[in-house]
C-alpha positions as CSV (number, residue, x, y, z in Angstrom):
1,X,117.6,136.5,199.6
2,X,115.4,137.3,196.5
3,X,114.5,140.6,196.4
4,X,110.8,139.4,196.5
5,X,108.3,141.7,198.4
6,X,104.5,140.9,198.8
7,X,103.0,138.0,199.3
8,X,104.5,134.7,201.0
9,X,106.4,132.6,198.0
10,X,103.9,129.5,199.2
11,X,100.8,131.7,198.9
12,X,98.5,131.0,195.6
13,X,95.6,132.8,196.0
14,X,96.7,135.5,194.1
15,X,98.5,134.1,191.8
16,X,95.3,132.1,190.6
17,X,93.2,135.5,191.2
18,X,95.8,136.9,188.8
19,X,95.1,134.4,185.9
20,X,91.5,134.3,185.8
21,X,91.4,138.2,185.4
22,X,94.3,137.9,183.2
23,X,92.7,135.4,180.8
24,X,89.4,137.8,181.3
25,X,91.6,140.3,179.8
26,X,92.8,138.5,176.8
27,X,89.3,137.3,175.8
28,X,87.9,141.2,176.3
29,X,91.1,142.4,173.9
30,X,90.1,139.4,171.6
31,X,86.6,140.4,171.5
32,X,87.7,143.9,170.9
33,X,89.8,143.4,168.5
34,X,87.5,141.5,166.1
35,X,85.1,144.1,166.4
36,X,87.0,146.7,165.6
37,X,88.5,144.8,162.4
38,X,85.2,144.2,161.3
39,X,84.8,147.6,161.5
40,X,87.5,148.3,159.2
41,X,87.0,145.8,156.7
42,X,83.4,147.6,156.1
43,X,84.8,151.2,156.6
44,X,87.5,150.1,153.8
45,X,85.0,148.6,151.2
46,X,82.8,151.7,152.0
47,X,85.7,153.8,151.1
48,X,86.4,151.8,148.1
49,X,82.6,151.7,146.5
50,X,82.4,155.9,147.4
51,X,86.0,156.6,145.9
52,X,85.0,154.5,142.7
53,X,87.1,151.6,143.2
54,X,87.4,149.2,140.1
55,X,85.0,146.5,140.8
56,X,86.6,143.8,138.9
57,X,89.9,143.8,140.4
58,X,90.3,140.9,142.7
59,X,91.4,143.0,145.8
60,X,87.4,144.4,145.4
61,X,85.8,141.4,144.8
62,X,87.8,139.6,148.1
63,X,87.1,142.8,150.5
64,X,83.2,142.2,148.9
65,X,82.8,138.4,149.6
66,X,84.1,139.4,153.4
67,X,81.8,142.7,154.1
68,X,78.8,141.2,152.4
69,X,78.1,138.7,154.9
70,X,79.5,140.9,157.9
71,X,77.3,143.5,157.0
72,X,74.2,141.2,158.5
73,X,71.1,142.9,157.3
74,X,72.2,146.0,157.4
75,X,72.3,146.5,153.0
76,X,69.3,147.9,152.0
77,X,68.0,148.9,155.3
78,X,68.1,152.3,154.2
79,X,67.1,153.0,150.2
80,X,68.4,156.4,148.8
81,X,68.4,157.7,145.4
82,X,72.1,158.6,146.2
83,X,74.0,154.8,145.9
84,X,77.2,156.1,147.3
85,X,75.4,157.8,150.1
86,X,73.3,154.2,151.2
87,X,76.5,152.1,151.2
88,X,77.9,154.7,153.5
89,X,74.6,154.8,155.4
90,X,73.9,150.9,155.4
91,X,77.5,149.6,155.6
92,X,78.4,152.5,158.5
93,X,76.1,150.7,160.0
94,X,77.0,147.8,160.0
95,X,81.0,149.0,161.7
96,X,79.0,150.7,164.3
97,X,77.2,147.6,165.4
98,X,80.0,146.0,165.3
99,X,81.9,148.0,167.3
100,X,79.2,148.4,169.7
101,X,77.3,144.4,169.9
102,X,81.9,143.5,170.3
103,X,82.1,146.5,173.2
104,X,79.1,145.2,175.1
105,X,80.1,141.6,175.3
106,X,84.1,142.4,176.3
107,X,82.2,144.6,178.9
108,X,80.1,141.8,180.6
109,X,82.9,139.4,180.2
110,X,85.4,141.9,181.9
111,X,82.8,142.1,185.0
C-alpha cells in the first residue's frame, strides 16, 4: 500500500482544480515580479542621477535607455527648480505606478 491519504487515486477533479490555481499563481508572481523590477530599475537610476553618477559611463547610459521609456509620462510631470528633487518626484513615480498598475492586475488575475 502507498501511503496515499485523500482523495481516490482515479479522482481528477482536484488535480485539474490544483493546476488552474497553480498556473493562476505563477502568472500573479510573474506579474509581480515585473512590477517590482521596474520598480527598481527606476529607484536605481534615481539613486544614480541624486548621488551624481557619471553620465557617460555606459552602465548610466544602459540603466537611462531602460527607465526613460518605463517611466511613461511620468518626466516632467512635476517641474521644480530643484533637478535632483523632480527626478526623485517624477521617476518615484513612475516605481509606484508600477508597483501598484502590476499589484492590481496579479489581484484580479488571482480572483
Amino acid at each position: 500500500m502507498s501511503g496515499f491519504t485523500g482523495a481516490h487515486h482515479g479522482d481528477l477533479t482536484g488535480m485539474s482544480t490544483w493546476r488552474a490555481s497553480s498556473g493562476r499563481g505563477t502568472a500573479v508572481r510573474v506579474i509581480t515580479g515585473v512590477g517590482a523590477l521596474f520598480a527598481v530599475i527606476e529607484v536605481v537610476y534615481i539613486l544614480m542621477i541624486v548621488l551624481g553618477a557619471n553620465q557617460a559611463n555606459a552602465f548610466f547610459g544602459f540603466m537611462r535607455a531602460i527607465a526613460e521609456p518605463l517611466a511613461l509620462f511620468f518626466p516632467g510631470l512635476f517641474t521644480l527648480d530643484d533637478y535632483n528633487l523632480g527626478v526623485f518626484i517624477n521617476y518615484g513615480l513612475a516605481a509606484v505606478f508600477w508597483l501598484v498598475v502590476t499589484g492590481g492586475v496579479a489581484r484580479l488575475l488571482s480572483r
